[in-house]
Every structure is written in structure tokens, then in C-alpha cells.
N, C-alpha and C positions, 0 to 999 in steps of 0.2 A: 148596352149592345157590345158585342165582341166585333174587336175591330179586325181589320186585314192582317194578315201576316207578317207584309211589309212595315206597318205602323209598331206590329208587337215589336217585332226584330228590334227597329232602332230603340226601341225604352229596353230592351234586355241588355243584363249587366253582362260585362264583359270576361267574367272570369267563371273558371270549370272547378264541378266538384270532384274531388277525384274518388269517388263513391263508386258503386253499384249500377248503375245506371251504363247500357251495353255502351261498347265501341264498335259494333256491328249490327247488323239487324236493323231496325228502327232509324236510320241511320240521320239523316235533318232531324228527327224531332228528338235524338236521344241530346243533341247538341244542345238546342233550344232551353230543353228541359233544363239541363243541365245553367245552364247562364242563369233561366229563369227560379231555381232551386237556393245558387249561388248567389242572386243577386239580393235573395229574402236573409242571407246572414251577411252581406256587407258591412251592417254595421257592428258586427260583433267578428269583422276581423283582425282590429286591434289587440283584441283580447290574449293576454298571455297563455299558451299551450299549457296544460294542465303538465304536469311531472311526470316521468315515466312511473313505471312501479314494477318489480316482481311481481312473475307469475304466483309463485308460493305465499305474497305477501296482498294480492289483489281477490276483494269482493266482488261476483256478479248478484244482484239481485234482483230479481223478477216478480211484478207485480202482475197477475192474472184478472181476465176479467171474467171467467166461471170456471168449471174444472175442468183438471184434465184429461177428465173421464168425456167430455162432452163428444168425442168423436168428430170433432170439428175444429172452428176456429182457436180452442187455446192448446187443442192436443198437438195440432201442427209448430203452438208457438214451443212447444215442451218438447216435440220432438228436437228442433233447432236446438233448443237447451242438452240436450245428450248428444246433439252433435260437437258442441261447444267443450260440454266435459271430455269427451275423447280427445280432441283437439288440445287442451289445454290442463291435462291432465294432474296440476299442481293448483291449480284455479278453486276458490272456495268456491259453492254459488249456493246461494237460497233462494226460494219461490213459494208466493203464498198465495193459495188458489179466491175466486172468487170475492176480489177487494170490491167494496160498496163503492158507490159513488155517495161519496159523503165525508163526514170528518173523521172515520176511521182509516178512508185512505192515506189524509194528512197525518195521524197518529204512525200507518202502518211505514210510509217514506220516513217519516223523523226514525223511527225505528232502523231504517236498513242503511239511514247514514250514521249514526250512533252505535252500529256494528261493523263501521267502517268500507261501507259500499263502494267503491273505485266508479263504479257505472250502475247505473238502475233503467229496466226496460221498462215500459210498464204497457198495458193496455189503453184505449180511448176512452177520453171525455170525460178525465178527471182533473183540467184545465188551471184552478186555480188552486187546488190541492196540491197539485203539485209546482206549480210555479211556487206558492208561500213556505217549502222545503228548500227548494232547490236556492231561491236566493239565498239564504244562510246556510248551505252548504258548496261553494266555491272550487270545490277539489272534487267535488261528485258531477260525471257528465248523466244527464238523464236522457235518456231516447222515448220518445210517446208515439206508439202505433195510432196512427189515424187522430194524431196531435195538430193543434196549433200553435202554442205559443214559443216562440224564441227567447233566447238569452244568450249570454257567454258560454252556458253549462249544460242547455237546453235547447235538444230540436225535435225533431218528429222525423218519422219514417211511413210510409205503405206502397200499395202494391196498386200499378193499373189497371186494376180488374175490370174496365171500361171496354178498351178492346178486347179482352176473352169474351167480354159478357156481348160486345158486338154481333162475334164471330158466332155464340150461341142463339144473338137473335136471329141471323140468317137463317141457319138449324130450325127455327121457333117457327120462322113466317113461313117456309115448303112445308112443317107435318103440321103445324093446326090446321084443322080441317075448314075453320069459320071463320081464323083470324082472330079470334078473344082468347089473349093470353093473360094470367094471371101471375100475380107479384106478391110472395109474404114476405113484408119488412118486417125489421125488429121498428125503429123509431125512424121518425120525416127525415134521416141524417143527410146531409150530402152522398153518402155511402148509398142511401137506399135508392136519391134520386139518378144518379150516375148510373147503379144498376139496371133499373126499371127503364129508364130514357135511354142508355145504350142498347139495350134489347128490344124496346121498341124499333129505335131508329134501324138496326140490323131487320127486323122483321119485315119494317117496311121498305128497305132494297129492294125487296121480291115480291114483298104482296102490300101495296100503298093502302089500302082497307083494314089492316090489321089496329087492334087496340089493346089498349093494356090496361087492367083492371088492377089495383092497388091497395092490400088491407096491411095497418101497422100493428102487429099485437104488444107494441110498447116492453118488449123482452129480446135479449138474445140469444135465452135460451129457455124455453117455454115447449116442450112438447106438444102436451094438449091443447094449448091456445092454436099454434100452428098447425094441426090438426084442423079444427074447427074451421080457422083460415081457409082452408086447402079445402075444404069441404063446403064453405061461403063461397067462393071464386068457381068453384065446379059447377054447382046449383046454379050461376048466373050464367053456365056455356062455356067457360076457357076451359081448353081442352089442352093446354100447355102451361103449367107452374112453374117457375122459375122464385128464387127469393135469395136473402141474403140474412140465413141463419142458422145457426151453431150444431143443426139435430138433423134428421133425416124425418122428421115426423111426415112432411109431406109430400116425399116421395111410397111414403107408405099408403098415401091415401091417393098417388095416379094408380100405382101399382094394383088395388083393389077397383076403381074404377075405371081404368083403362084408359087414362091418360097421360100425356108427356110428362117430363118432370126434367131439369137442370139440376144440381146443386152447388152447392158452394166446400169449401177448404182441400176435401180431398175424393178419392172415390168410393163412393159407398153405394155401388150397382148391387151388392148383397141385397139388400133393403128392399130393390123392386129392380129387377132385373127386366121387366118385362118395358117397363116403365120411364128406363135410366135413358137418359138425352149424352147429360157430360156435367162436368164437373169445372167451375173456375177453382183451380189444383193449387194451392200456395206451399213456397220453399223460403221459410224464413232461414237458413242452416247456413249460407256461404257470408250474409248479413249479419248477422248476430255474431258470427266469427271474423266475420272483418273487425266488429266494432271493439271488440274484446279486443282483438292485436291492434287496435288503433290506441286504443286507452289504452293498454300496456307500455306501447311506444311510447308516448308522451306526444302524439298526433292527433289526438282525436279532435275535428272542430265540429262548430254546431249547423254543421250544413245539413237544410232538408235532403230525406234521397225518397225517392220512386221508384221501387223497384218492378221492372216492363215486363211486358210480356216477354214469356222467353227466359226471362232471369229473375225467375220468384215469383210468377203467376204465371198458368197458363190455360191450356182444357187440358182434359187428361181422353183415352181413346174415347172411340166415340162408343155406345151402347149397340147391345146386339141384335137392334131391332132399326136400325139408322139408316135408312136408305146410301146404298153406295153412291147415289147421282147426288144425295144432301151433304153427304158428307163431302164430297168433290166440290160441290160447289160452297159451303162455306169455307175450306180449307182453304181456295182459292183467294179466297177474303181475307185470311189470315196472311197468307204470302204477300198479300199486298200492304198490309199494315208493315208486317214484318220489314220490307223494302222503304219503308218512309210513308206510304200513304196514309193518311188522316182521312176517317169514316167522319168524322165532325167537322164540318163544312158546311157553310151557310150557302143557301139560307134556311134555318131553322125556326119555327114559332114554338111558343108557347099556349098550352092550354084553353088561355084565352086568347090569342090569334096574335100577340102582341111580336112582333116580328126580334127574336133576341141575336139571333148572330146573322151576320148582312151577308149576302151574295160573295162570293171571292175569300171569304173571313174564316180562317179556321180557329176552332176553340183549342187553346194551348192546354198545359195537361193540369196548369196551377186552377184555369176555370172550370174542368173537369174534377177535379179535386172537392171545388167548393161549391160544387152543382147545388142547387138550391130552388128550382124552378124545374117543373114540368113539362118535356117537349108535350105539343101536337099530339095527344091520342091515346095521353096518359090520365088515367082518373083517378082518387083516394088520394093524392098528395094535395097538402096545400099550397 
């Protein structure tokens, strides 16, 4: 159970990361965050500061997890990368699209430290692949999008796409007509449940009847399977799609049948204008370039960052079918997040009624992070 606020406070560590994470906006929970970010590399603050290094004499290397053709989530990480080479314009970098989750990741890391990588990005949920690189490389910092594990050399970064995806369920619960909204995940990840359960819980601000229907097609990038998807979830009545993956497939498939549709990374209303709700927008560019002049310096430590709404995620406008009165009224929702307010606030149930965050109790952004449980009204997840 998520306890109160007051309880989380006093276990938060006392020190700030000095990352990504706003000085305005968000304003109590950027703090929070922050402490609770800093308090997960405490123990690797002993650790000696990696060396500075030349620009002209420093590797970036970048591990992909599909291509960069995909229109989505890695085109965004690759644009950041071109903002990085203008930025840094003596900077080596290399990038290899579409790494396995397997032992050719660990092959393809030994590889980018063996060609003398200063810093290695990589993609999610290549876990101990790259943890069994990174110990025997000590001078290489690695950063893992939508990572877990820590070390000296080793942290993880992403983005709160919890509150955008909020703000879009507000959006979800005024135009579904019946309240059955539908979810294509790629896998059960924390990622998918934070999605699905933030859209939800927005939904139901405004319409308490509202549910969410949830199919995983075990890809993140899968055209056709999400298709299909999109075409399963319509068949059963949601008349608003939302999902968290790398294609536009199913926005192709509201746009023919005449219903909502969200998407994810960036905007792609081309696709189905008719259709198009909004987009959670991501700006990996001012990140990636911090991290680079962090490792350059000889500063970079292994502190988690989140990067909030507002600084690296956001919506992008709204589509041109969006009610002016929907659009006011989730925007409104957004201003209030943006001021400090927390939409996660107990009390919340789970699935099976099991009561998971208590009255008074708000959910901090680490158990938003590692979401793993299905609120109240969610189904397909386990």
C-alpha cells in the first residue's frame, strides 16, 4: 500500500540531483522527485568522478531498440542524436539500430567499449546485458532509457508520460461516447500499466463508468499485430484507442472507422486526421546534451532523472475535431498538475477491489515508475 506523503517525506533522502528535472512548474513534486531519484544513487556517491575527456577525443554510442525509420519512439531518440552532433560538433558518435534483447546486445556493448565509448545510451530492458559490460568497463558511463539497475557507471533516465497520458484521459472520458476505451500495449511493462491506469484514472474524473480494455501484442513495433489490435478493441465497443507504440498502425484503423485515437512519441495527425485526439510529444535533445557535457566535464554521476511534463514530455495541440469545451477542460487539468497537483491520490483499488493507495496517500513518481498492478476498470493486464 502507498503510504501518505508525510511518511514518504521523512524516508526521502536528503540530497538534489542536479539533472533535468524542472525548477518551476511541478513545483513540490519536482523536489520530491528529486530527493527520491538522488536517494536511489546514494550509495554510489563515493564513487570517483569519471575523468574529463576532449571533445575531439570522446565516443557517444547509441544503442537502438528498432529503427530509426520507425516514426516514433527511436526516431525521436535519433533526432536528440543530431541535436547532439550540432551541439558538439568534434564529438564521434555511433548508433546501431534495432539491438536484440539477447547476447548480441552484450556482444554489441563490449563492442562500443572496445571502440572506446566515453558514454553509451541505450534503449529498455536489456538489464543484465548491459550491467555484465558495464562492470568491466569503469570509465564508460552508461544511461538506460526506462532502466533499472544502478552502479558507479550506471543509471537509467525516462520521461513522465503519466500525467500527459492523465491529461489525455480527461480528453478520452468527454468524447467516448460509452466510456470503453481501448489500450495497445507492446508487453505488461510498467510502461504500459502507468499508461492504461493513467488514462483511465483521467477518464474517470469526468465519467466514473468509464473502462479500459487492454491487448499486449508482445512487440514495439509491429504494424500489423496493432492493427488487428485496434480492430479487436473496436469490435468489443471502445470508441477511443490510446496505446504506447512506436507506429501509427492504429490510428489508421480510428481514422477508417470513426473513432478516437491518442498517440504516442511525436505527432503524426497526417495518419488520420479525422481521427487524431493528441499525442504524448517526447524531447529527448536538451538530455542527451546535458549528458554529453556532463561526461565531457568529468561530472557525470549515476543519478536517476525523470524527465516531467513540460521538460521532455508533453501533448502536442490538440486534433481538429476536439471540442473547444474538451480541450479547456483537460488543459485545466494540466495547469493544475503543472502547479504541483497530483491526479494520484488515494484512494485508489485495484482490479480486484484490493484497496492499493490509502485515503490522504499520494503515489510518488518512483511508484509511478514501477506501476505493476492495474487500477479499478482496467482489463487484459495481469
Amino acid at each position: 500500500m502507498i503510504l501518505p506523503r508525510r511518511q514518504l517525506l521523512a524516508t526521502a533522502g536528503a540530497a538534489f540531483s542536479t539533472g533535468l528535472l524542472p525548477r518551476h512548474g511541478w513545483a513540490a513534486g519536482s523536489i520530491t522527485t528529486e530527493r527520491l531519484l538522488a536517494g536511489l544513487a546514494a550509495p554510489y556517491a563515493s564513487v570517483p568522478p569519471m575523468p574529463p575527456v576532449a571533445e575531439e577525443d570522446a565516443l557517444l554510442a547509441l544503442g537502438y531498440v528498432g529503427p530509426t525509420s520507425d516514426g516514433g519512439w527511436t526516431e525521436m531518440h535519433h533526432v536528440a542524436l543530431q541535436a547532439v552532433r550540432r551541439t558538439f560538433p568534434k564529438l564521434r558518435t555511433v548508433y546501431v539500430e534495432s539491438v536484440p534483447y539477447s547476447a548480441d546486445a552484450t556482444r554489441l556493448l563490449r563492442e562500443f567499449v572496445a571502440e572506446g565509448a566515453q558514454l553509451v545510451l541505450t534503449g529498455a530492458d536489456y538489464g543484465d546485458f548491459l550491467t555484465d559490460v558495464a562492470v568491466r568497463a569503469p570509465e564508460t558511463a552508461f544511461m538506460q532509457c526506462d532502466g533499472r539497475p544502478l552502479r558507479g557507471n550506471v543509471s537509467w533516465y525516462y520521461i513522465a508520460h503519466w500525467y500527459v497520458s492523465y491529461v489525455i484521459g480527461v480528453a478520452a472520458g468527454l468524447l467516448s461516447r460509452d466510456g470503453k476505451l481501448g489500450f495497445i500495449a507492446s508487453f505488461p511493462l510498467p510502461s504500459a500499466y502507468a499508461g492504461a491506469n493513467a488514462t483511465l484514472l483521467g477518464a474517470r474524473s469526468v465519467n466514473p463508468d468509464a473502462t479500459m480494455q487492454v491487448i499486449s501484442i508482445n512487440a514495439w513495433f509491429d504494424p500489423q499485430a496493432a492493427i488487428q489490435a485496434a480492430n479487436a478493441l473496436a469490435d468489443k465497443g471502445c470508441d477511443f484507442l490510446f496505446g504506447i507504440m512506436d507506429e501509427a498502425g492504429y490510428l489508421h484503423v480510428a481514422q477508417e472507422r470513426g473513432l478516437w485515437a491518442a498517440m504516442w512519441n511525436k505527432d503524426i495527425r497526417q495518419f488520420g486526421p479525422d481521427a487524431y485526439v493528441a499525442s504524448v510529444v517526447l524531447d529527448f535533445t536538451q538530455f542527451y546534451i546535458a549528458q554529453v557535457r556532463a561526461r565531457l566535464a568529468g561530472t557525470w554521476r549515476p543519478v536517476p532523472q525523470l524527465l516531467m511534463m513540460g521538460q521532455g514530455v508533453d501533448r502536442d495541440p490538440w486534433g481538429q475535431r476536439v471540442p473547444q469545451a474538451v480541450r479547456d477542460r483537460a488543459d485545466a487539468v494540466r495547469a493544475r498538475i503543472m502547479g504541483g497537483w497530483s491526479p494520484f491520490s488515494g484512494p485508489i483499488r485495484d482490479q480486484h477491489g484490493t484497496l492499493r493507495v490509502a485515503e490522504g496517500a499520494v503515489m510518488n513518481d518512483l511508484d509511478l515508475y514501477d506501476w505493476n498492478w492495474a487500477v479499478d476498470g482496467v482489463s487484459g493486464l495481469p
